[in-house]
PALOLUM-717003 format. One line per 5 residues: number of its first residue (from 1); their letters; for each residue x, y, z of N, C-alpha, C. Coordinates in steps of 0.1 Angstrom, whole numbers. Example, Ala and Ser with C-alpha at 12.3 -4.5 7.8 and 13.67 -1.06 7.14 Angstrom:
2
1	AS	132,-57,78,123,-45,78,132,-33,78  128,-22,71,137,-11,71,129,0,79 $
***
This chain:
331
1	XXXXX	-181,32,123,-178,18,127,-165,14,122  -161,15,114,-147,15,105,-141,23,119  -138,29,117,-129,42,126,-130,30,141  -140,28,145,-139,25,161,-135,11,157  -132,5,151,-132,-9,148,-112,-11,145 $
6	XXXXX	-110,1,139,-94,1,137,-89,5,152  -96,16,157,-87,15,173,-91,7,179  -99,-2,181,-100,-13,185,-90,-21,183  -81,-21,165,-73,-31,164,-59,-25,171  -59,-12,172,-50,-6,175,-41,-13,191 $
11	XXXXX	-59,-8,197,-54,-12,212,-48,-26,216  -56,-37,206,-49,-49,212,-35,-50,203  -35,-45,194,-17,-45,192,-9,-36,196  -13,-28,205,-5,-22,215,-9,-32,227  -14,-42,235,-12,-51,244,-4,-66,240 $
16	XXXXX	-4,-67,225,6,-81,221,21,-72,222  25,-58,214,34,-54,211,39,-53,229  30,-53,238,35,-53,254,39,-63,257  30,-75,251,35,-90,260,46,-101,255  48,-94,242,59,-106,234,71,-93,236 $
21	XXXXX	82,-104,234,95,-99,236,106,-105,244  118,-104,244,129,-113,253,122,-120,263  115,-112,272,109,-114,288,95,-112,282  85,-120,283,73,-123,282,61,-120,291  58,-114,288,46,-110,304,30,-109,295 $
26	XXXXX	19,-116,305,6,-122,308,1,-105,304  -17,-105,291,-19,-91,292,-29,-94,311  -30,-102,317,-35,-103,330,-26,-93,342  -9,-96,337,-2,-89,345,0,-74,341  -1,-72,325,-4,-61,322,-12,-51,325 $
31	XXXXX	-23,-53,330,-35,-51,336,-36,-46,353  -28,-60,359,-26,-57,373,-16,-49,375  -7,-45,367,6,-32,371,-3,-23,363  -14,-15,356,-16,-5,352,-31,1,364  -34,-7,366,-44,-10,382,-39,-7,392 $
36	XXXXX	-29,-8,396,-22,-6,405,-20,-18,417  -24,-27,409,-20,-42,420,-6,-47,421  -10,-54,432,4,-59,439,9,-73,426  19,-68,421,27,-77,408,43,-77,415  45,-84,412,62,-86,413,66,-77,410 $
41	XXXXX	80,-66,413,86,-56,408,93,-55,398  97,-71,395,101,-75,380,94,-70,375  79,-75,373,73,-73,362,65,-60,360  68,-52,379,63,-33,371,76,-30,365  83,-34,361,96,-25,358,98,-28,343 $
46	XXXXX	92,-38,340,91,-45,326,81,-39,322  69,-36,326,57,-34,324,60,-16,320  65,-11,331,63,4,330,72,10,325  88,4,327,95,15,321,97,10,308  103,-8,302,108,-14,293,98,-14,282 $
51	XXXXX	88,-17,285,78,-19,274,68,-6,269  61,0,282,52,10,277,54,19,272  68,28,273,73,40,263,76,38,249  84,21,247,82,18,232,67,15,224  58,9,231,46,8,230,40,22,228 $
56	XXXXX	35,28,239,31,44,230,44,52,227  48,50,222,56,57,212,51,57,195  53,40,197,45,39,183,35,40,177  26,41,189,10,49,189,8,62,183  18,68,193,19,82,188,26,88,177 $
61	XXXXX	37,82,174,49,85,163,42,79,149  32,69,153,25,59,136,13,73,131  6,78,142,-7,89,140,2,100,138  10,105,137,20,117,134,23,114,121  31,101,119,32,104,107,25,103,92 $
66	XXXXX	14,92,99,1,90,86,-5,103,88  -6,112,102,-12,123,96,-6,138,89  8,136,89,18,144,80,15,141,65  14,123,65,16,119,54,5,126,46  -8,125,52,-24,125,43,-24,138,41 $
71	XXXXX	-24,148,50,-21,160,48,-11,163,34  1,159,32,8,166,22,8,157,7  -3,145,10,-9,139,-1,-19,149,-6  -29,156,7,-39,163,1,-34,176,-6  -25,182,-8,-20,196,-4,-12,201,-21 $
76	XXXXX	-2,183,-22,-1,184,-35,-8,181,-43  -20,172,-41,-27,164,-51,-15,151,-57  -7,147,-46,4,134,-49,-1,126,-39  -7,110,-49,-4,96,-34,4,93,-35  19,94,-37,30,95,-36,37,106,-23 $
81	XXXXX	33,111,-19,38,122,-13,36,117,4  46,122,10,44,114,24,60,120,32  62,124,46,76,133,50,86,120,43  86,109,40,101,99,37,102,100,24  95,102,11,95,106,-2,97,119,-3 $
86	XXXXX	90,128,4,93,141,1,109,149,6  115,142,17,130,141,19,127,153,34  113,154,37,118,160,51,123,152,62  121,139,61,125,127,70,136,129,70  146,127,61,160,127,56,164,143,60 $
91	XXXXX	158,149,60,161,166,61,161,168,78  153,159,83,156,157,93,167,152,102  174,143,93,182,140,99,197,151,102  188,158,101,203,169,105,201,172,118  196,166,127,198,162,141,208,154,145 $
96	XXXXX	217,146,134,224,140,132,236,150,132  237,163,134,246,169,134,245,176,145  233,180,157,236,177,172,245,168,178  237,157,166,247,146,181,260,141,174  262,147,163,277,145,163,289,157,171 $
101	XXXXX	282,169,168,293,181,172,288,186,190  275,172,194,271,179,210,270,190,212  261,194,208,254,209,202,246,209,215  238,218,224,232,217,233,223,235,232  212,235,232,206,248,233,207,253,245 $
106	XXXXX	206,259,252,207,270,263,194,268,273  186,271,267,170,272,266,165,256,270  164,247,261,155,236,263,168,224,257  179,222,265,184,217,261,180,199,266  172,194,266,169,182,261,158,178,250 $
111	XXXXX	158,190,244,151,190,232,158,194,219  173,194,218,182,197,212,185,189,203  181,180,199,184,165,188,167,172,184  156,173,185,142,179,183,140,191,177  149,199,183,148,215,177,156,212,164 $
116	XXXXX	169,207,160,178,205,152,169,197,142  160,189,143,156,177,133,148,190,124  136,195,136,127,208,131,131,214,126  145,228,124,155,234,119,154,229,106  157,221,104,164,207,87,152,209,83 $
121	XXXXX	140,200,87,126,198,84,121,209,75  120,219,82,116,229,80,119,240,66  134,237,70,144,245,55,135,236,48  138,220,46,129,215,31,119,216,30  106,216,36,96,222,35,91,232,29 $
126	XXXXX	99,242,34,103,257,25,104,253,11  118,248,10,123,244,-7,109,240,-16  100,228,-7,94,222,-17,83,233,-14  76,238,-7,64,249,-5,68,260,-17  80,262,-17,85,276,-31,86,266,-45 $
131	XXXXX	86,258,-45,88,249,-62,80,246,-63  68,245,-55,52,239,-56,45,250,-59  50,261,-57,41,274,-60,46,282,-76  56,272,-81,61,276,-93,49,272,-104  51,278,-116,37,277,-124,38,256,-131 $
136	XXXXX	51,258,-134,50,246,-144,56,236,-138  56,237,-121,64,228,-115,48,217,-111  49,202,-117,41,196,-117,43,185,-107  35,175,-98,35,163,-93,49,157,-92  52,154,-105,62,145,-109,78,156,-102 $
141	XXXXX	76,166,-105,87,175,-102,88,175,-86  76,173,-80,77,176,-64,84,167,-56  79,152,-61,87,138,-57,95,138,-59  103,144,-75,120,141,-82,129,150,-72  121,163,-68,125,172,-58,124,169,-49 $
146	XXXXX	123,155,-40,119,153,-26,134,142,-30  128,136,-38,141,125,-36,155,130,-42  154,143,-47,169,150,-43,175,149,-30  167,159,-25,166,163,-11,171,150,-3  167,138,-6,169,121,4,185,124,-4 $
151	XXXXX	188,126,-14,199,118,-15,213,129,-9  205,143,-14,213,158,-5,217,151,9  206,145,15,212,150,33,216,139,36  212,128,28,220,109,27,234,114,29  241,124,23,256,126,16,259,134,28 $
156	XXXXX	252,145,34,256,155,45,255,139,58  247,129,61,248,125,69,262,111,68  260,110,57,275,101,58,289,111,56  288,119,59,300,126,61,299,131,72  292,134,80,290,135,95,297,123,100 $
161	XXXXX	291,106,96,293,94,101,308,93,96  315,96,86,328,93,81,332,103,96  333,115,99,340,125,109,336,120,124  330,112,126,322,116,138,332,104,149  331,104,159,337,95,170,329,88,171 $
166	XXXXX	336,73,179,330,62,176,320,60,187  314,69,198,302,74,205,292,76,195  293,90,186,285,95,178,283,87,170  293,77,161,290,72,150,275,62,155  279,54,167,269,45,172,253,50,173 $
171	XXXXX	253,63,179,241,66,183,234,71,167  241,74,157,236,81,146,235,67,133  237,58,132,235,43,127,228,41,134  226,39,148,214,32,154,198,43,152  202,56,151,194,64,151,188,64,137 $
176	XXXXX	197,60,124,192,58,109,186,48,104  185,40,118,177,31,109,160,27,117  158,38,130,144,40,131,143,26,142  144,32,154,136,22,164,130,31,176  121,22,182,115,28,195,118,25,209 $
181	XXXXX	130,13,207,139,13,219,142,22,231  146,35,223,151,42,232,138,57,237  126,56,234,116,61,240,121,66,252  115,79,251,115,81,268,101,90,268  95,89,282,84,103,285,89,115,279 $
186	XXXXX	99,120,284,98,135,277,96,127,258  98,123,251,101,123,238,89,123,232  82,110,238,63,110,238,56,121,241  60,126,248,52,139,254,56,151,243  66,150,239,71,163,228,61,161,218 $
191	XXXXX	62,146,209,57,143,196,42,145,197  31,143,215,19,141,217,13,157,219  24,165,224,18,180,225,25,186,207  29,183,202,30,186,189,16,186,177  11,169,181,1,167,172,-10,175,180 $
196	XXXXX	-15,174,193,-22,183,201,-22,201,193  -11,204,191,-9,217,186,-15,219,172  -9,212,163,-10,207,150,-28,207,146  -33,196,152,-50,193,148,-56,202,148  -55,212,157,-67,224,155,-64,231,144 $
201	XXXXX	-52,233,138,-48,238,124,-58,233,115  -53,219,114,-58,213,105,-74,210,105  -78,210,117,-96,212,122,-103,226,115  -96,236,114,-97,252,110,-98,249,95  -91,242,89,-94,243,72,-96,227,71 $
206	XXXXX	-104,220,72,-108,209,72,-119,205,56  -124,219,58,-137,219,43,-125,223,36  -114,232,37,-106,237,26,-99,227,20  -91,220,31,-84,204,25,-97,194,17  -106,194,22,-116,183,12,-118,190,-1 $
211	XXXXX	-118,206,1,-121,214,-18,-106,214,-26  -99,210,-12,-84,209,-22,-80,198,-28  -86,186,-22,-87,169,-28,-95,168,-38  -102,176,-44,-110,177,-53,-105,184,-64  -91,189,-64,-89,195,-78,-79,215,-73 $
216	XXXXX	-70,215,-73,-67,231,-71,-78,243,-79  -81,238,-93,-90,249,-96,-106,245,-92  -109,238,-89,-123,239,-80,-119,246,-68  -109,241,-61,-105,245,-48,-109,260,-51  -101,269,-54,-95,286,-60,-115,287,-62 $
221	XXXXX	-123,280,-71,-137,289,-76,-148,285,-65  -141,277,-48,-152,278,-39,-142,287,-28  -138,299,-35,-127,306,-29,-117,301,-16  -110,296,-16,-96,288,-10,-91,294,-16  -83,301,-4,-69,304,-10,-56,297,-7 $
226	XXXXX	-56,288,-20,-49,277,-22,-34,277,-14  -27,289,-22,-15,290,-11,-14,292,-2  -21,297,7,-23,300,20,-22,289,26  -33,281,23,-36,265,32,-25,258,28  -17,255,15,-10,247,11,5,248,22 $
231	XXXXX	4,259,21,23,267,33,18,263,50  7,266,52,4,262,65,2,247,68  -4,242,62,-3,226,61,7,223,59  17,223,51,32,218,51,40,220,59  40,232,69,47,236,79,42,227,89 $
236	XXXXX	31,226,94,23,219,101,27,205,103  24,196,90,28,186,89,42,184,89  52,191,85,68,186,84,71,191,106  66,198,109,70,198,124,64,186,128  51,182,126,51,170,135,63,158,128 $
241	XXXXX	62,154,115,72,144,112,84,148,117  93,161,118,105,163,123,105,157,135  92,163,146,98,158,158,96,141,162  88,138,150,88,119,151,102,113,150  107,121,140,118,114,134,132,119,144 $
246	XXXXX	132,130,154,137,137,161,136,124,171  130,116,174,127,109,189,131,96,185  123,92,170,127,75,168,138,71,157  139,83,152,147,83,142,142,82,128  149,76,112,137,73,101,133,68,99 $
251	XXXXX	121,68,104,112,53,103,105,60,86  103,49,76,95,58,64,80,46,60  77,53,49,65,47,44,49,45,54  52,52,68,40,51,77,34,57,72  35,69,70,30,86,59,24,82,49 $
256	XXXXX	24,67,45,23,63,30,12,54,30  14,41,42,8,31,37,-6,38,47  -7,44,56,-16,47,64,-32,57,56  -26,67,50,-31,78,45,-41,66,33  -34,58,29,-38,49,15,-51,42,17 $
261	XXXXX	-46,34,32,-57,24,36,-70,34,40  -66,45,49,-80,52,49,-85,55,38  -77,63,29,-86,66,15,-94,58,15  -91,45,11,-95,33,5,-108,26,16  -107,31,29,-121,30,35,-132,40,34 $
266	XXXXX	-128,53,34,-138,67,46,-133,74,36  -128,76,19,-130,84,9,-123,96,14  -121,111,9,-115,118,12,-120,130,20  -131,128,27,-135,136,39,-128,140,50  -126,151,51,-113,150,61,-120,151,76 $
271	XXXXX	-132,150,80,-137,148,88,-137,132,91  -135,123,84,-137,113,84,-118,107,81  -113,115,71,-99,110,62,-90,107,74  -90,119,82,-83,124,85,-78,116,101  -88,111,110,-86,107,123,-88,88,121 $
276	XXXXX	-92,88,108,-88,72,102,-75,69,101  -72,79,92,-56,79,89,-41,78,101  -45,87,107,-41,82,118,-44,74,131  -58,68,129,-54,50,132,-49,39,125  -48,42,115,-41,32,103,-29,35,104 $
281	XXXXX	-23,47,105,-8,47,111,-4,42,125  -11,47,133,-8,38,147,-8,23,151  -15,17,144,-21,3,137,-5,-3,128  -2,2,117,12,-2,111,22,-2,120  26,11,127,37,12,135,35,4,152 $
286	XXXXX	26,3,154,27,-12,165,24,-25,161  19,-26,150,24,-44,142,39,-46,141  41,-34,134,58,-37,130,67,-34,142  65,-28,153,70,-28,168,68,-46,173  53,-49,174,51,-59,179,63,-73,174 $
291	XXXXX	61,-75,156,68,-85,150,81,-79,148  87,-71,154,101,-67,155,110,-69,168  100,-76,177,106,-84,194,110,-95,188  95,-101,178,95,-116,178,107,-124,162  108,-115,159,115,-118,142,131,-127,149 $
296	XXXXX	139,-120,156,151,-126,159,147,-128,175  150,-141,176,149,-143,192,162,-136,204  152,-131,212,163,-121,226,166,-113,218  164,-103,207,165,-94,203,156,-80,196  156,-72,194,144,-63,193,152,-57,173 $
301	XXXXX	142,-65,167,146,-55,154,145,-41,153  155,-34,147,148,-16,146,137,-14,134  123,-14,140,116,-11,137,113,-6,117  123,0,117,125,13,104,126,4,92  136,-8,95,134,-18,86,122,-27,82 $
306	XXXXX	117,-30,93,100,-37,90,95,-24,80  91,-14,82,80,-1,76,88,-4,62  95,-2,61,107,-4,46,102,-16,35  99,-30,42,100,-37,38,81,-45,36  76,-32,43,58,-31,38,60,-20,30 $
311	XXXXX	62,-10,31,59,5,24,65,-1,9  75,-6,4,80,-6,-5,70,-13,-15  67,-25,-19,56,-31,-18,47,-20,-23  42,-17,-11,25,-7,-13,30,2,-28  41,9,-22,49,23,-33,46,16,-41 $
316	XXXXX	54,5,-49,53,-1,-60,39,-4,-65  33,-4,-62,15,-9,-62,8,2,-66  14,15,-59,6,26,-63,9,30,-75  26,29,-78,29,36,-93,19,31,-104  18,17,-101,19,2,-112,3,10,-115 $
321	XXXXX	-3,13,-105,-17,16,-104,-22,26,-110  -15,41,-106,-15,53,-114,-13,49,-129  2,44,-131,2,40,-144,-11,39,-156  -15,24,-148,-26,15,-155,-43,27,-157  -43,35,-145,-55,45,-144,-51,57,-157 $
326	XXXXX	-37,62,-156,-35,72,-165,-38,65,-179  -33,53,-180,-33,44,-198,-48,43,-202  -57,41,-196,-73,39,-194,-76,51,-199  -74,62,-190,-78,78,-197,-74,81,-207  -65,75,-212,-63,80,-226,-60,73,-235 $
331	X	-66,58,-231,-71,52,-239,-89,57,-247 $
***
């Protein structure tokens, strides 16, 4: 009930995040251009190309990244841990170095800002997958190691933006600070056959991730082999965040606040964690789409700022919270 009750909330904030904005449209006409009724061609063209790709974008890009996030929450045993803390977001942004040098693949070149983000992604994933498998590298070491990593590629991407022409500089500023403006079908379709690919992974070790939320040495004595699932889940999850962040740019803290709210309904069942989680991310990332038309009038906020300016907040709430739970235990 919980679960059907959040896409429920989901769906109607994907039909307000349709109807508010510069040009205002009825969810009645909403309705009659997806029916296929006779509507003004204004309003299919508002309806179909302007609105609906930013609209599921966010649907899809919010459930990608709460389900990266929860996954590599479970994996370290960190609620801290999420692709924008852990610095694959930022690692990603070495797609930022497609579009500065117009790099173009041979093969699938409109997926060349996507393969580049994955590339990045992926190297950090590695980094933190080999320091997580170190004996005395703990929790704390994984985050201080993620937020290296944010401030590593922070430095490789402003030196890109210091070299880059004033074409590139625009599209990689606009691209850093995370909107769904520029949506297209292929982009949705990449990030939607990614997570498509992705779930049956994560469906295959489902009891293993629930004996992993329970502790690494329970996990190991209901035989899990811990590293195994740990490298494959991370790889898993940093390709879907790569190619989120490949399409909308860095949007952060969806990974964060989404994974939290489910905990905090449907416990850590990943039969249950797991398809909550990512409607609680799809849920954040089309509120903050929706109130990112309406915040400055005739203009569309970039999204990446709204998530920033909830996530931060939440983050803060969790430390304050771990804190006060660790002081108790040993009180």
């Amino acid at each position: 009930l919980i679960l059907i009750g959040i896409l429920a909330a989901v769906v109607i904030m994907f039909v307000v995040a349709m109807m508010v904005g510069p040009i205002r449209v009825s969810a009645l006409e909403i309705a009659q251009t997806y029916l296929g009724m006779d509507v003004p061609r204004s309003t299919r063209t508002v309806v179909m190309d302007l609105r609906t790709p930013p609209a599921l974008m966010a649907v899809v890009v919010g459930a990608a990244l709460a389900l990266a996030g929860a996954q590599m929450q479970t994996i370290l045993d960190n609620p801290l841990a999420e692709p924008y803390t852990l610095g694959v977001s930022a690692a990603a942004g070495g797609a930022a170095i497609v579009i500065a040098t117009g790099l173009s693949f041979p093969v699938f070149s409109e997926a060349s800002v996507a393969i580049g983000a994955a590339l990045f992604a992926l190297l950090a994933s590695g980094v933190i997958a080999l320091v997580s498998r170190l004996r005395r590298s703990g929790r704390e070491t994984i985050i201080l190691l993620g937020i290296a990593l944010v401030f590593g590629f922070q430095a490789l991407l402003m030196l890109l933006q210091y070299r880059a022409t004033q074409e590139s500089l625009q599209r990689m500023v606009f691209w850093t600070m995370g909107s769904l403006e520029r949506a297209t079908w292929f982009s949705i379709c990449l990030v939607a056959v990614a997570l498509v690919a992705v779930i049956p992974l994560f469906g295959i070790n489902q009891w293993k991730l629930t004996a992993l939320s329970l502790g690494e040495a329970r996990a190991r004595a209901m035989g899990v082999k811990v590293d195994n699932v740990r490298m494959w889940t991370l790889l898993g999850a940093s390709l879907i965040a790569a190619l989120s962040v490949s399409s909308v740019g860095i949007i952060g803290f969806v990974g964060l606040v989404g994974p939290h709210v489910a905990r905090i309904l449907v416990g850590e069942d990943q039969r249950l964690f797991v398809p909550t989680a990512m409607a609680c991310g799809s849920l954040v990332l089309c509120s903050a789409h929706a109130v990112a038309q309406v915040v400055v009038p005739g203009q569309v906020l970039p999204v990446g700022i709204l998530t920033a300016l909830v996530g931060v907040p939440v983050f803060v709430l969790i430390i304050l919270g771990r804190r006060r739970t660790t002081s108790a235990i040993s009180n």
